[in-house]
C-alpha positions in Angstrom: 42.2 157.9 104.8 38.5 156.8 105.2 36.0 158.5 103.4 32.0 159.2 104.2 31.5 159.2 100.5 32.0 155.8 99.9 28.6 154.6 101.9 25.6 154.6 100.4 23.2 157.7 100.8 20.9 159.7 98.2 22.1 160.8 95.1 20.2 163.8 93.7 20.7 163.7 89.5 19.3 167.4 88.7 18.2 168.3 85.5 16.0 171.3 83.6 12.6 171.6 84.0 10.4 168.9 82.0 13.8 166.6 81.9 12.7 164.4 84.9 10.4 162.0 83.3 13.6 161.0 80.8 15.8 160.8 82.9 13.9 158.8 85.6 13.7 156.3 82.5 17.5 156.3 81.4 18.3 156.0 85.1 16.2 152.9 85.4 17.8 151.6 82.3 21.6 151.9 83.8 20.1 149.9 86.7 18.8 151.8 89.2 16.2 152.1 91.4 14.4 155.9 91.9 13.5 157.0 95.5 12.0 160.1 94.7 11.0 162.1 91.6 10.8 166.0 91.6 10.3 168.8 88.1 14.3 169.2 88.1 15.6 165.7 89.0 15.5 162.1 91.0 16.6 160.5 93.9 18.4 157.3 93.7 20.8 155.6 96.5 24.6 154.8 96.1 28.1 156.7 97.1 31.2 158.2 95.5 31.3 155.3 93.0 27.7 154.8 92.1 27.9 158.5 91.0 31.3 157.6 89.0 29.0 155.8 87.1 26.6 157.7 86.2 28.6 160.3 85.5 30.2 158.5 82.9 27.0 157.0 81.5 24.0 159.2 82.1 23.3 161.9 78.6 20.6 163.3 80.3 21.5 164.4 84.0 23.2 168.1 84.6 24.6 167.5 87.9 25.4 164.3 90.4 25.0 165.5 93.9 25.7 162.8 96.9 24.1 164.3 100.1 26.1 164.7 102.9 23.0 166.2 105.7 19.9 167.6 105.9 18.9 170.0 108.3 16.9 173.4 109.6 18.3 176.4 109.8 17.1 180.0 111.1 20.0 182.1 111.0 23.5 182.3 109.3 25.0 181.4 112.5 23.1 178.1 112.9 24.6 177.5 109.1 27.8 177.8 110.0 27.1 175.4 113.2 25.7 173.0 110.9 28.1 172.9 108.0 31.6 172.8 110.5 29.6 170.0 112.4 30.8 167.4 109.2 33.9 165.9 109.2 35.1 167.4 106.3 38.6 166.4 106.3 37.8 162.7 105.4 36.2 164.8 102.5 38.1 167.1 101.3 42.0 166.9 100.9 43.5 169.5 102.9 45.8 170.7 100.4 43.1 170.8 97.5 40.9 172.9 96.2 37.2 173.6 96.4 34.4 175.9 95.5 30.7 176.3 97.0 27.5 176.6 94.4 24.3 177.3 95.8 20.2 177.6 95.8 19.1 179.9 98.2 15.8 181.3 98.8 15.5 182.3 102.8 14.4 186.0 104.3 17.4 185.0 106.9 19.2 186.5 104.3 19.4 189.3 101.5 22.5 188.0 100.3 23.3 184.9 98.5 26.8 185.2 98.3 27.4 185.8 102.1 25.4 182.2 102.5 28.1 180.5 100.2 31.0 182.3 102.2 29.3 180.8 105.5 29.3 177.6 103.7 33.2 177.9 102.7 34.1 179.8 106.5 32.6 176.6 108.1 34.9 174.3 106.1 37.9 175.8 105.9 37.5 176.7 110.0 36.8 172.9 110.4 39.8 171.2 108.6 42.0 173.8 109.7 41.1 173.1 113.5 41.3 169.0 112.7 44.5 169.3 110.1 46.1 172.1 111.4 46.4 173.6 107.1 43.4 174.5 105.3 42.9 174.2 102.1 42.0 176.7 98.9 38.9 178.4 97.7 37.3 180.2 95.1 35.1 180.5 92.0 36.5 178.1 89.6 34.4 174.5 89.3 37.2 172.4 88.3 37.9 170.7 91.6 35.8 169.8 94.1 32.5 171.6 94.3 30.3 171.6 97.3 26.4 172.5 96.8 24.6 174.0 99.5 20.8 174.3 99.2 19.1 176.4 101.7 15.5 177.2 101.2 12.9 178.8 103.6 14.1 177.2 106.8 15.6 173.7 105.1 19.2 173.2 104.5 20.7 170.6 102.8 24.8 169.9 101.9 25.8 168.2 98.7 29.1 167.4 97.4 28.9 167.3 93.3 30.4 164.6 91.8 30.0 166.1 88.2 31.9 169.3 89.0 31.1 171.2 86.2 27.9 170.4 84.6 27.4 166.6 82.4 26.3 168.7 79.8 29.8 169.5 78.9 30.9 166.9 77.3 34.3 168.1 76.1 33.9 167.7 72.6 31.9 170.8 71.8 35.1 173.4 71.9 33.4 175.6 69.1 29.6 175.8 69.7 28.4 177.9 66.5 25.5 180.0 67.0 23.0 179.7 69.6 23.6 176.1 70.2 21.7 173.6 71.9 22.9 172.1 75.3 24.2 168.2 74.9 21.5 167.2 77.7 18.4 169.0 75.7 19.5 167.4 72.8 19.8 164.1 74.0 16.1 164.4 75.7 15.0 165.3 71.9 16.3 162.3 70.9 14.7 159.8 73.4 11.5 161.5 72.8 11.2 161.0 69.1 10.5 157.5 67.9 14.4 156.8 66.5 15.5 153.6 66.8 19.3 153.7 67.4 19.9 150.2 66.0 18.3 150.5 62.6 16.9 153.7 61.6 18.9 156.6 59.5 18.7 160.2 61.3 18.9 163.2 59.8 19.3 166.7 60.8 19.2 169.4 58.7 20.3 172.6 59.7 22.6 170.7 62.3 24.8 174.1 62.9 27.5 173.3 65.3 26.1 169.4 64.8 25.1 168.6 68.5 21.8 166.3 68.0 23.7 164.3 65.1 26.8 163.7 67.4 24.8 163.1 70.5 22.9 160.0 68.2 25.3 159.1 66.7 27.1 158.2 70.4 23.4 156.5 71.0 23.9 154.2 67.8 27.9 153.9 69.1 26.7 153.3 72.3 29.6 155.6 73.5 28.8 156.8 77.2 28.7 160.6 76.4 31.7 161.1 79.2 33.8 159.0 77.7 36.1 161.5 76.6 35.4 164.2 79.4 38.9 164.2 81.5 37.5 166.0 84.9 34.8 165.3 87.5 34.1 166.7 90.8 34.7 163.1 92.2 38.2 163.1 91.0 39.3 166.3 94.2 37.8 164.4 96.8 38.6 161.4 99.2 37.2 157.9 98.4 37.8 158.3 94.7 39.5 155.4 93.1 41.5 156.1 90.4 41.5 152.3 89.7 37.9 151.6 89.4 37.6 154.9 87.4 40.2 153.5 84.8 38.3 149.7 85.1 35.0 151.7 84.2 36.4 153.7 81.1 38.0 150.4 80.0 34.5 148.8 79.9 32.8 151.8 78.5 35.5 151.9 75.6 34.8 147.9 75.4 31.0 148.3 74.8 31.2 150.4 72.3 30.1 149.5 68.3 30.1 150.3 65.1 27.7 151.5 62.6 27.3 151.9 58.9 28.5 155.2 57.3 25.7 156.9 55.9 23.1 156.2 58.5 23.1 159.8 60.5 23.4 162.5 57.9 23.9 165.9 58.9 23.7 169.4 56.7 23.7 172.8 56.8 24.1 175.9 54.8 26.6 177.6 56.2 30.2 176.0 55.2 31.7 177.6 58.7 28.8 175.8 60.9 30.1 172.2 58.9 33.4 172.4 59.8 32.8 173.0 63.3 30.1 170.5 63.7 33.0 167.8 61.7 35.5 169.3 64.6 33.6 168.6 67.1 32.1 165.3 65.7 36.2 164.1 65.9 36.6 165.1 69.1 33.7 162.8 70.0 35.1 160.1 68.3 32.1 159.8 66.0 33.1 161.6 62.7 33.7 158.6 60.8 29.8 157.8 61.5 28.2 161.3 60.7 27.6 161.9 56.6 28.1 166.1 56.4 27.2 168.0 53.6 27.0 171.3 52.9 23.7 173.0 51.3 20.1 173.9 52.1 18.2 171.4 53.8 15.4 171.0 51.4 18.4 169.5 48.3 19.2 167.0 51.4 18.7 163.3 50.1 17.0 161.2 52.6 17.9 157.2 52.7 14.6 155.2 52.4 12.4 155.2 55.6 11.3 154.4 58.2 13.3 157.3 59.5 13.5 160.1 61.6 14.4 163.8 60.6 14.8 166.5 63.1 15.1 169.6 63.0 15.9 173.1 65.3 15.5 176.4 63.1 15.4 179.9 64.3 13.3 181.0 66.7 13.9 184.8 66.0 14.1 187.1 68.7 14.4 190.7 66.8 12.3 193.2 65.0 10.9 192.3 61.6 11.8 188.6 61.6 8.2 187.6 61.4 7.5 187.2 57.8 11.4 185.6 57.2 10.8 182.9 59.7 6.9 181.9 58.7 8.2 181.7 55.4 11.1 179.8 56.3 9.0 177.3 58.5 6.5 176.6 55.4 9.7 175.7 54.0 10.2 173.2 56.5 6.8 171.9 55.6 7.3 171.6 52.2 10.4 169.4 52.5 9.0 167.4 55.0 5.6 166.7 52.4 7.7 166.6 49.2 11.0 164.7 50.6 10.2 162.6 53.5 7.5 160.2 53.2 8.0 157.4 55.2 9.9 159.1 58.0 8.9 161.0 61.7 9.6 164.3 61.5 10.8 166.5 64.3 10.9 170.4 64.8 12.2 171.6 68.0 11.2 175.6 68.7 10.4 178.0 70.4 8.3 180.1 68.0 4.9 178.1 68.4 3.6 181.1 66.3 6.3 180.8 63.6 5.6 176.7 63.3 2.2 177.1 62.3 3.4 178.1 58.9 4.8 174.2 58.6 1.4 173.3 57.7 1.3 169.8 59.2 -1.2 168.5 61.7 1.3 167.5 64.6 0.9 163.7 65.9 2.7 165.5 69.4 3.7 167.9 71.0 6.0 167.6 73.8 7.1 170.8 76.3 10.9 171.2 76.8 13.0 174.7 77.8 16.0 175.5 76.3 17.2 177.7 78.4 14.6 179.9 79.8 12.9 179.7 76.6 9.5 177.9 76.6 9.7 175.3 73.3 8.0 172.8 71.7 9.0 169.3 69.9 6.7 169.0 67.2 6.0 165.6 65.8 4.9 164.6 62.2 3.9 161.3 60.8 5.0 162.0 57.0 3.4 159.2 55.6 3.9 157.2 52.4 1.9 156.0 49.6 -1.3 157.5 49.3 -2.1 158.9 52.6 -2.9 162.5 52.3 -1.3 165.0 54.7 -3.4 166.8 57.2 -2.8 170.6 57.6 -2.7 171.7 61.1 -6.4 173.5 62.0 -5.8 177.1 63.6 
């Protein structure tokens, strides 16, 4: 059976909020060409196999959405009209499985939920009527998932080729404490000044050990899906199970090796290492990661250049104010005492606690984890003679 998803169209590549700029450069480095930029993602053109790609290949994107129509609504009813009017059974398989996500943001409505069961109503009523079966529904994103946007009088209908979000890689199964998302971390990554090739990393206080797994699949070169087994793509017509297999075979291909020793990870807590070395196998980077486990400021540092990051507490309960300020001066003691020679990184969201580091920052770049509003802090820790600079109030 023939399938609309196969032509080119747009491709929105979502992401959070002060993502857009990375990702409009990783997306220009896997070869393509941005239409249109917005705060939470790009535009690019392709179809069902342009987004198998970047699926597999993008760190940074949270979801892969190939538009299927715009259009204006006013009411539910002219929804419905809308949504039925696609032929969704060269889309979805009639015996599958699918679920509908949404954005919605209209007065025609007071209930977000009865917009997504319009959405499903209109599919289901439309490959029944064509296929004579219809196929199942629910909650559960591991199938196909459509995406309906609907906001003020604009509608638009996505399919998502991601399914659940990219984030997930597959490899975290134990996250820790608190952890930080795969995408977030990868952004921290491409906005410090590491060079994958050459430079050591180190992260101290890696917890569940995301940002030293996610470089060390930078310095591997491993596509960060690479070990994912579902995608949205895989539940609807025009995938091709062939060309998916062709493109993990080249991924797997292009992969490298790199010295032992070279991305060092540590953290206090004995449970937090064996997770992060868990979850560093099923990444298939463990052999590349140097663990240890003790506090961060007995960590030995290779010689620089380098680059050291790190992602303490931000504290969010009663009292914590003294603990963390003196915890953060800690941080700036070992970054002026045991890391000349390197960049150093602190990702926060206590801009009040980080003052306590002590360090003039060379940058300071806006990020959200989450809904919290944080900070990557940079520090040139020079060498040789070059005084530090503490940062002014």
């Amino acid at each position: 059976m023939s399938s609309s998803l196969v032509d080119s169209q747009s491709i929105l590549l979502t992401c959070p909020l002060r993502m857009a700029s990375f990702l409009e450069q990783e997306i220009h480095s896997l070869g393509f060409s941005v239409e249109k930029s917005m705060d939470t993602g790009i535009f690019v053109k392709g179809g069902i196999r342009e987004s198998m790609a970047i699926c597999l290949h993008s760190r940074i994107a949270s979801r892969v959405l190939l538009l299927l129509k715009e259009f204006y609504v006013k009411t539910p009813l002219d929804l419905y009209r809308s949504i039925s009017s696609l032929p969704w059974e060269d889309i979805l398989p009639d015996d599958g499985y699918f679920t509908v996500i949404s954005s919605v943001d209209t007065p025609a409505i007071t209930n977000t939920q009865f917009a997504q069961q319009k959405c499903k109503d209109a599919i289901v009523d439309r490959i029944r009527n064509k296929m004579g079966i219809r196929p199942n529904s629910g909650s559960e994103q591991d199938k196909a998932v459509v995406f309906l946007y609907w906001h003020g009088p604009k509608c638009a209908i996505y399919i998502d080729m991601s399914g659940s979000p990219l984030h997930k890689r597959g490899y975290r199964l134990n996250p820790w404490r608190a952890p930080m998302r795969e995408n977030l971390a990868a952004v921290t990554i491409f906005a410090s000044n590491w060079l994958p090739e050459s430079m050591p990393f180190v992260n101290p206080m890696c917890g569940s050990g995301t940002l030293a797994i996610e470089a060390a699949l930078m310095a591997t070169e491993t596509s960060p899906a690479l070990y994912r087994k579902n995608f949205g793509f895989m539940h609807v017509y025009g995938y091709d199970k062939q060309l998916w297999h062709q493109l993990v075979s080249d991924a797997n291909t292009a992969k490298k090796s790199i010295e032992k020793g070279r991305i060092i990870a540590s953290d206090i807590h004995p449970g937090a290492i064996r997770i992060a070395q868990e979850n560093a196998e099923n990444a298939g980077v463990l052999e590349y990661i140097d663990f240890s486990v003790g506090d961060f400021a007995s960590i030995h540092l290779p010689e620089g250049p380098g680059t050291v990051i790190m992602n303490p507490a931000y504290g969010d309960r009663m009292g914590e104010d003294l603990e963390l300020d003196a915890e953060y001066k800690r941080i700036g003691d070992f970054f002026k005492q045991s890391c000349s020679g390197y960049n150093g990184y602190v990702f926060t969201g206590n801009v009040k606690a980080a003052k306590s580091i002590g360090l003039r920052t060379k940058r300071k770049i806006e990020l959200f984890n989450a809904d919290i509003d944080c900070r990557l802090l940079e520090f040139e820790l020079y060498s040789g003679t070059k005084k530090f600079v503490k940062e002014e109030d």
